[in-house]
C-alpha positions as a Python dict, from the first residue, in 0.01 Angstrom:
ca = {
    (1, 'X'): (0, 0, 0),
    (2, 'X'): (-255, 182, 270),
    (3, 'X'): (-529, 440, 266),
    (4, 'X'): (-435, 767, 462),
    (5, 'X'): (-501, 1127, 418),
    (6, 'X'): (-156, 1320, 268),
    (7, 'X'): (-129, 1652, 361),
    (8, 'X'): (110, 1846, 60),
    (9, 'X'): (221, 2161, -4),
    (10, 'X'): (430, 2380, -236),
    (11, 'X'): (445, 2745, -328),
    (12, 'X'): (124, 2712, -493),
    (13, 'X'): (-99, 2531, -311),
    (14, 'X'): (-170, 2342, 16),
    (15, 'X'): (-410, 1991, -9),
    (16, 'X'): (-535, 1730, 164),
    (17, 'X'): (-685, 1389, -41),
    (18, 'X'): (-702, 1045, 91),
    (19, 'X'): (-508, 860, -115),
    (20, 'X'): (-300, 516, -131),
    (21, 'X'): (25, 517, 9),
    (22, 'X'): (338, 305, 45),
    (23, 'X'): (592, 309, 393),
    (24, 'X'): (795, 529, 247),
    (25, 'X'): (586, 859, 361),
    (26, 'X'): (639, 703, 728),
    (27, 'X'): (872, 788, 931),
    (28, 'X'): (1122, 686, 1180),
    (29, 'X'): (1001, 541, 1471),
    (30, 'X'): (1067, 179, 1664),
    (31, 'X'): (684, 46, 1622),
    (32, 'X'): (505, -60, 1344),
    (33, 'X'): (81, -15, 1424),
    (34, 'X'): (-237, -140, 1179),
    (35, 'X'): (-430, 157, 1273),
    (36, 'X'): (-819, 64, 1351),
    (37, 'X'): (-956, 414, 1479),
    (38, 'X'): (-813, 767, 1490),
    (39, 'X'): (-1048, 1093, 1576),
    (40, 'X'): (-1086, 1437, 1412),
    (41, 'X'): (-987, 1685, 1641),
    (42, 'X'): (-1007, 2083, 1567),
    (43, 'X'): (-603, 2044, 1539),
    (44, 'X'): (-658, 1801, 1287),
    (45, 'X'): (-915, 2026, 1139),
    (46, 'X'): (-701, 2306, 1126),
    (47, 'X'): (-415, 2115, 971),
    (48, 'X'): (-658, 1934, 672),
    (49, 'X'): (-747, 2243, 612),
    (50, 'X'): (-468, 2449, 620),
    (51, 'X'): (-645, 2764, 842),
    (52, 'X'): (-347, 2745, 1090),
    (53, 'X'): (-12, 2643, 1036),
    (54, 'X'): (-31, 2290, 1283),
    (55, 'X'): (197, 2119, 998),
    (56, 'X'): (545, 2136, 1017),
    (57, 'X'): (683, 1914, 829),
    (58, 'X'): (542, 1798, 475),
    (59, 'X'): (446, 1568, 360),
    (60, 'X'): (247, 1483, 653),
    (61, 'X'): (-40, 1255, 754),
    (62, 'X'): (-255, 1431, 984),
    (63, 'X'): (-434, 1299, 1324),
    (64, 'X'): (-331, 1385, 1694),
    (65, 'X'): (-448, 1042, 1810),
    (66, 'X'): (-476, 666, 1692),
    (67, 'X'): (-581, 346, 1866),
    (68, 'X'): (-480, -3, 1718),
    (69, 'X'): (-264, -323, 1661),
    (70, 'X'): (92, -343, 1673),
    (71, 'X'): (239, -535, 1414),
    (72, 'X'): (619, -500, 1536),
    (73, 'X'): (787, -355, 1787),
    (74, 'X'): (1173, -362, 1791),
    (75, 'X'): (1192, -233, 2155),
    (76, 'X'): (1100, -474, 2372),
    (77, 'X'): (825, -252, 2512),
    (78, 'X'): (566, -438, 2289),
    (79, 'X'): (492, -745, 2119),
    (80, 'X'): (242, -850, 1789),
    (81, 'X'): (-107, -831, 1873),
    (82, 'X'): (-95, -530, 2192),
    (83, 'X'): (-388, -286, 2177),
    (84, 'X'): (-210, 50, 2201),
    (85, 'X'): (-341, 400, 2188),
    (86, 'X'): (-142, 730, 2151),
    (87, 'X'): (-253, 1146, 2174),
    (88, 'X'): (5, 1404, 2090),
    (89, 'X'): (393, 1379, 2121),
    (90, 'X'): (405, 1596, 1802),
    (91, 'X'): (226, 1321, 1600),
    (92, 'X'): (-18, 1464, 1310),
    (93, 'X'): (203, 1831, 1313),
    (94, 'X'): (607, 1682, 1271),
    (95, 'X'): (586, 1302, 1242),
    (96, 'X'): (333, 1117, 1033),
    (97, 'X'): (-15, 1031, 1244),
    (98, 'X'): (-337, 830, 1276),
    (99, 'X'): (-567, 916, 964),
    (100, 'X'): (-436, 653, 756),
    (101, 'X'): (-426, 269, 806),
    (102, 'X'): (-43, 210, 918),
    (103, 'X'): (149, 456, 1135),
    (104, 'X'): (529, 402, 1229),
    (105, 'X'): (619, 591, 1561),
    (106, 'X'): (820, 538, 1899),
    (107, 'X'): (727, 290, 2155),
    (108, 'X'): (750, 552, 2422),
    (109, 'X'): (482, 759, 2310),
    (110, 'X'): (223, 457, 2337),
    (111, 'X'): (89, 334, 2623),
    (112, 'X'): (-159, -1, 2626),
    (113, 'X'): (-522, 2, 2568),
    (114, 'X'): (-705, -32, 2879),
    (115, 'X'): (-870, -353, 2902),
    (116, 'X'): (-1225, -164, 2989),
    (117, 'X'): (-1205, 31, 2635),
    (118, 'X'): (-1229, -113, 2321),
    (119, 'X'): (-1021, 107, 2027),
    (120, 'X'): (-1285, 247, 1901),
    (121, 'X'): (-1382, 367, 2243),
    (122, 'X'): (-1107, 477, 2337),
    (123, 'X'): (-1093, 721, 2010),
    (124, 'X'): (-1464, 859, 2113),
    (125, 'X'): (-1288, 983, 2402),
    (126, 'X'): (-971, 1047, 2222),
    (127, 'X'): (-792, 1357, 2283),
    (128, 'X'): (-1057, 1558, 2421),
    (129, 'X'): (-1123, 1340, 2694),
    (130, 'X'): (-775, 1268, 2779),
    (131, 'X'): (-758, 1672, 2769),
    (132, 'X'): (-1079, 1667, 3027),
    (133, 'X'): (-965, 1393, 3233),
    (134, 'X'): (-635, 1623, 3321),
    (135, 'X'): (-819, 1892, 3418),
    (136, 'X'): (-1058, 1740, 3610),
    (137, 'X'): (-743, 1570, 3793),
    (138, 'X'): (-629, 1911, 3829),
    (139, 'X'): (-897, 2031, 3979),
    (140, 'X'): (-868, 1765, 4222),
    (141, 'X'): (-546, 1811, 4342),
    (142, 'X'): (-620, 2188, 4410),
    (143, 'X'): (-898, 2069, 4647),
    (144, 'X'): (-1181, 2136, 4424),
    (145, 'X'): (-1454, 1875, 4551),
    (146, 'X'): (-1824, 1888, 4473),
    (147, 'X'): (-1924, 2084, 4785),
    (148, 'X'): (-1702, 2364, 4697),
    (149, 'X'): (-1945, 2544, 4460),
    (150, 'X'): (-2006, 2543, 4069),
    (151, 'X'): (-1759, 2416, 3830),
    (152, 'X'): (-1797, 2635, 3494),
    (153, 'X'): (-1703, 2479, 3166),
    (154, 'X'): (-1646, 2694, 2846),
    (155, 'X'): (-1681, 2548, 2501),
    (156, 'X'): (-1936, 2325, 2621),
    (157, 'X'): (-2032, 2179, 2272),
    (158, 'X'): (-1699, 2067, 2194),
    (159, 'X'): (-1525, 1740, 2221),
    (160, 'X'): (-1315, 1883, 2591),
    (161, 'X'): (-1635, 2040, 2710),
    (162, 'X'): (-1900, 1743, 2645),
    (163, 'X'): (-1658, 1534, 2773),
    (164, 'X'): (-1539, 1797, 3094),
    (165, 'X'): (-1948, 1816, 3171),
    (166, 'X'): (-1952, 1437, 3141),
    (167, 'X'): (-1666, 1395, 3401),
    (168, 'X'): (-1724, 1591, 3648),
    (169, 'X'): (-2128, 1516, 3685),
    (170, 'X'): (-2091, 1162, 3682),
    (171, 'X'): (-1846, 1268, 3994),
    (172, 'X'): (-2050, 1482, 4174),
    (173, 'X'): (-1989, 1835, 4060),
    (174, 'X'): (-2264, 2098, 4001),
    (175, 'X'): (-2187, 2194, 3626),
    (176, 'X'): (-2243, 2532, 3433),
    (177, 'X'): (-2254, 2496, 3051),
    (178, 'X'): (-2140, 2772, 2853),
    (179, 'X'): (-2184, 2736, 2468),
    (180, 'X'): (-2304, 2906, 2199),
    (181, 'X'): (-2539, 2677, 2108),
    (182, 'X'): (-2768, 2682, 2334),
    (183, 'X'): (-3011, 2530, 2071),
    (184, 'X'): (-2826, 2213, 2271),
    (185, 'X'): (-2938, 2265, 2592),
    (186, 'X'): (-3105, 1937, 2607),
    (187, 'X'): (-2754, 1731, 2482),
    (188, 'X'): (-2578, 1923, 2789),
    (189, 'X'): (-2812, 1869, 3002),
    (190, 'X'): (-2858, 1465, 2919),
    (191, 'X'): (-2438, 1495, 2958),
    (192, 'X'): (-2498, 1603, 3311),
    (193, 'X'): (-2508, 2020, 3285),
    (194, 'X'): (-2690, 2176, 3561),
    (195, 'X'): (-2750, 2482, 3392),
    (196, 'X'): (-2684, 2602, 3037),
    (197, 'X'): (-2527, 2996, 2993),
    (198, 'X'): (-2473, 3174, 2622),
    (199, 'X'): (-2112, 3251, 2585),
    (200, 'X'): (-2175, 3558, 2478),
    (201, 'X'): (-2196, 3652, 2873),
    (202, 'X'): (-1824, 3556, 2936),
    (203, 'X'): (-1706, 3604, 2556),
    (204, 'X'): (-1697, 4039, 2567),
    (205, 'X'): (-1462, 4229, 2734),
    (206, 'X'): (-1561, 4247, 3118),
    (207, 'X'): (-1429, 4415, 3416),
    (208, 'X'): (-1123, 4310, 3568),
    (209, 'X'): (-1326, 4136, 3884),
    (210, 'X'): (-1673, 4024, 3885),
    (211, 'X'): (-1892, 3910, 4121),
    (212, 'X'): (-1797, 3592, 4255),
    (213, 'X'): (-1957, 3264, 4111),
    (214, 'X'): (-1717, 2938, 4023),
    (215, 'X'): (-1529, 2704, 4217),
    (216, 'X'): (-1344, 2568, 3980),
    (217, 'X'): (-1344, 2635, 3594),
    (218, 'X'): (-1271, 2423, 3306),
    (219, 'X'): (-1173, 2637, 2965),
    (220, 'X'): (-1093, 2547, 2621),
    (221, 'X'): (-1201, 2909, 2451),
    (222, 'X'): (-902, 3165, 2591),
    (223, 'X'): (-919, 3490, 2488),
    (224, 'X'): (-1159, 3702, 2685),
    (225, 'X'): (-1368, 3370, 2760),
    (226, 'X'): (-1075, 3251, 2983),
    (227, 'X'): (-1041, 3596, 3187),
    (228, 'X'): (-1384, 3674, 3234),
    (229, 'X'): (-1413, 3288, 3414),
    (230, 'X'): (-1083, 3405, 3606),
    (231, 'X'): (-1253, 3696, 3701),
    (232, 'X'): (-1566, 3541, 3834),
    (233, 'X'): (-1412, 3301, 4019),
    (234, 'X'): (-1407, 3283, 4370),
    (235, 'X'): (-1177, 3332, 4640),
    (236, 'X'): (-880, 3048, 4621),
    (237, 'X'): (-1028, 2880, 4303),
    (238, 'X'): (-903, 2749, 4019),
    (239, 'X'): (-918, 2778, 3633),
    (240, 'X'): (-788, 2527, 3408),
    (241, 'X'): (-703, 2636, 3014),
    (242, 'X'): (-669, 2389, 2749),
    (243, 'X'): (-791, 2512, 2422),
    (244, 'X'): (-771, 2864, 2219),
    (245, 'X'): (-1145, 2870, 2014),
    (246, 'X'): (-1170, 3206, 2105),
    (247, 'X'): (-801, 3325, 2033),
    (248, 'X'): (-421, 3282, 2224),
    (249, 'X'): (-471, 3655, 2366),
    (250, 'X'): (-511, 3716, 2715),
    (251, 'X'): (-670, 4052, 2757),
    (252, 'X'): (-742, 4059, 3124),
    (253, 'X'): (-540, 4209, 3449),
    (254, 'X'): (-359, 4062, 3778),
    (255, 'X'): (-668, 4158, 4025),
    (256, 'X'): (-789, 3758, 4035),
    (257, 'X'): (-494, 3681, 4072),
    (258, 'X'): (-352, 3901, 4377),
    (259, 'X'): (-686, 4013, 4499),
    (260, 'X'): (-875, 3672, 4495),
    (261, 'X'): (-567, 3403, 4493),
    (262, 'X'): (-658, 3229, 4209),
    (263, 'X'): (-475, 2980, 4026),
    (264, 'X'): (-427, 2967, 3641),
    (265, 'X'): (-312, 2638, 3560),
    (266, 'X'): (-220, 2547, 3249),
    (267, 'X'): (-361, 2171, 3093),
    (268, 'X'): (-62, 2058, 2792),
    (269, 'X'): (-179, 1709, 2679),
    (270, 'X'): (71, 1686, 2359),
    (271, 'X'): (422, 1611, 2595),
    (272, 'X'): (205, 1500, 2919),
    (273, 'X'): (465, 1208, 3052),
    (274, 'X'): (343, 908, 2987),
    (275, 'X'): (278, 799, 3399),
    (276, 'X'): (11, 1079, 3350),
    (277, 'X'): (-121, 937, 3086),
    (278, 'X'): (-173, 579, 3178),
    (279, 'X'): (-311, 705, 3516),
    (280, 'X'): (-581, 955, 3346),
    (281, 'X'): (-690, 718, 3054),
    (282, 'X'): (-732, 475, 3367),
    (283, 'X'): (-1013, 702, 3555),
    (284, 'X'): (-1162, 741, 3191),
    (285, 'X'): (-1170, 357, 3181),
    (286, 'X'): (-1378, 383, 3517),
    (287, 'X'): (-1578, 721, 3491),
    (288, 'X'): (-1699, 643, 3138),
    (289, 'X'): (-1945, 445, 3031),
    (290, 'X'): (-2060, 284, 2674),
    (291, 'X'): (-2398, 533, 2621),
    (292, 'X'): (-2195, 831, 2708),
    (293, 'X'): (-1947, 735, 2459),
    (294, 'X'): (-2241, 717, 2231),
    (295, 'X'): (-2384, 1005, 2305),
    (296, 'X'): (-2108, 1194, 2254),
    (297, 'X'): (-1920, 1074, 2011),
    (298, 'X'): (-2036, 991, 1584),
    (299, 'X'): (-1881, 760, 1328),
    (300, 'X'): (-1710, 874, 958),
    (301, 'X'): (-1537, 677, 748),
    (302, 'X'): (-1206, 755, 641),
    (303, 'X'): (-1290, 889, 298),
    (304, 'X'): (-1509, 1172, 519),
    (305, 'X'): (-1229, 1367, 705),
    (306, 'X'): (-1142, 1616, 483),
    (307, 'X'): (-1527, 1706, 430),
    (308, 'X'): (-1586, 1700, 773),
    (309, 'X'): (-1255, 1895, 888),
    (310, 'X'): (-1465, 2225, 728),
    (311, 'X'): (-1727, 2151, 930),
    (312, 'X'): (-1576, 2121, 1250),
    (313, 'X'): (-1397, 2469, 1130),
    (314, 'X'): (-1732, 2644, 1064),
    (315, 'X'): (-1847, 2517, 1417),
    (316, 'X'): (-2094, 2254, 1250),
    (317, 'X'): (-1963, 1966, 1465),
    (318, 'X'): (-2096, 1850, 1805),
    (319, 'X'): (-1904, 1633, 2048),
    (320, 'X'): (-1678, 1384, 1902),
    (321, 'X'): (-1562, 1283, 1568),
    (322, 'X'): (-1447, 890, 1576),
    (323, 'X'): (-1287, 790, 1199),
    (324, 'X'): (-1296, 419, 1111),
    (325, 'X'): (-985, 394, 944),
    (326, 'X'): (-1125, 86, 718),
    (327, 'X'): (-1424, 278, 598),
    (328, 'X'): (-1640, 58, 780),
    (329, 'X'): (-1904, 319, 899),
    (330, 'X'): (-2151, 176, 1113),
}
């Protein structure tokens, strides 16, 4: 038996309970892992609490990532005792994930800890970093470097954009915070913002073109967020998306596009091959250090996630949500 949070539903109702389980709600997969850390991401949260339909599959245990021990691996591609860490491949929304204290899944969706991070560290990043990390690379290979100009992130507060700020100050980048919270200027600012904007300038339908401003964007919000940024970005720039706070619509026009060049490139981090992976979580291993880990990441014990998944809902959550899976809270 093992703690884990169960996801059920039938035509009456739709929960989510920690509660003790037995292998037989895992499912198939080559790898058997004692799961030390997993995160709460706003997938997660919408899944726990049942605002979007993330779950396919029920019963499910919830969690995009998970970083722990393997305990058997009938590969080849890992042995008893490897620190391994996974984010996405479907895990938490069609196969059994990381909220509970064993997970069962394929050795090809895991890739080794890096030596630099422990597993709990590697879960304050989690996701959301991993999510960063690719866009930042992105911006990269378009030619983005610090000299270029401003590099706007959207969502600023959240796990992507704390973590997006972090990245690209601690490489050189002027960053522009947008967030709106701006009660947390000073938490940007430690993180490395340059200059903190309310959303509510980018968030309201704009004009098509706009005076231009960014180099380089990073956006997890969408909706009219996403092509306000496209439309104040300059000639030849780039916008990353990753996220949908604001909605999946895209209310905006061509004129960036043909008019200004820009590209719109799209960040997926759920099927990301796994030589993508290894390389971004190893610039994470480098770029990030322990006290901005701490700064941007908190602690909850297992028995905590469902409480907290409302929270991160109702946009009460700053940064990063690490869940010790063995109720150890520190």
């Amino acid at each position: 038996m093992f703690k884990g949070v169960l996801i059920e539903k039938d035509p009456q109702s739709y929960t989510a309970t920690v509660k003790d389980l037995d292998d037989s709600v895992l499912m198939d997969g080559d790898t058997l892992i004692s799961v030390a850390y997993s995160t709460l991401n706003y997938k997660d949260a919408l899944a726990i609490t049942g605002k979007s339909p993330v779950v396919r599959k029920f019963p499910m245990i919830p969690g995009i990532d998970l970083a722990g021990s393997v305990l058997s691996c009938t590969s080849g591609k890992f042995k008893a005792g490897d620190q391994v860490l996974l984010n996405g491949f479907g895990v938490g929304e069609v196969h059994c994930g990381g909220l509970a204290q064993q997970a069962r899944l394929s050795s090809e969706w895991l890739i080794a800890l890096p030596n630099a991070l422990s597993a709990k560290q590697a879960m304050a990043i989690g996701t959301a970093g991993y999510t960063a990390m690719l866009s930042v690379m992105t911006l990269e290979k378009h030619g983005v470097t610090p000299n270029c100009g401003e590099v706007l992130v959207t969502g600023a507060n959240g796990g992507v954009g704390s973590y997006a700020i972090a990245l690209l100050a601690k490489l050189g980048y002027t960053v522009i915070a947008a967030t709106g919270r701006v009660e947390e200027a000073d938490y940007l600012k430690a993180l490395g913002a340059h200059e903190i904007i309310d959303r509510q300038l980018l968030s309201e339908p704009g004009r098509p073109l706009a005076k231009e401003r960014w180099a380089g964007v990073i956006d997890s919000v969408g909706s009219h967020t996403l092509v306000n940024a496209c439309a104040s970005t300059k000639y030849g720039g780039i916008v990353t998306a990753c996220g949908l706070a604001q909605g999946m619509d895209l209310p905006g026009t061509v004129a960036p596009f043909i008019l200004r060049g820009i590209t719109l490139a799209g960040i997926d981090s759920v099927m990301r091959p796994v030589q993508d992976r290894i390389a971004a979580w190893a610039r994470l291993a480098e770029l990030l250090d322990a006290n901005t880990l701490d700064a941007v990441a908190s602690e909850i014990p297992l028995s905590a996630v469902c409480e907290t998944a409302q929270r991160l809902i109702d946009g009460k959550v700053r940064g990063r949500i690490v869940v010790n899976i063995n109720e150890r809270c520190n």
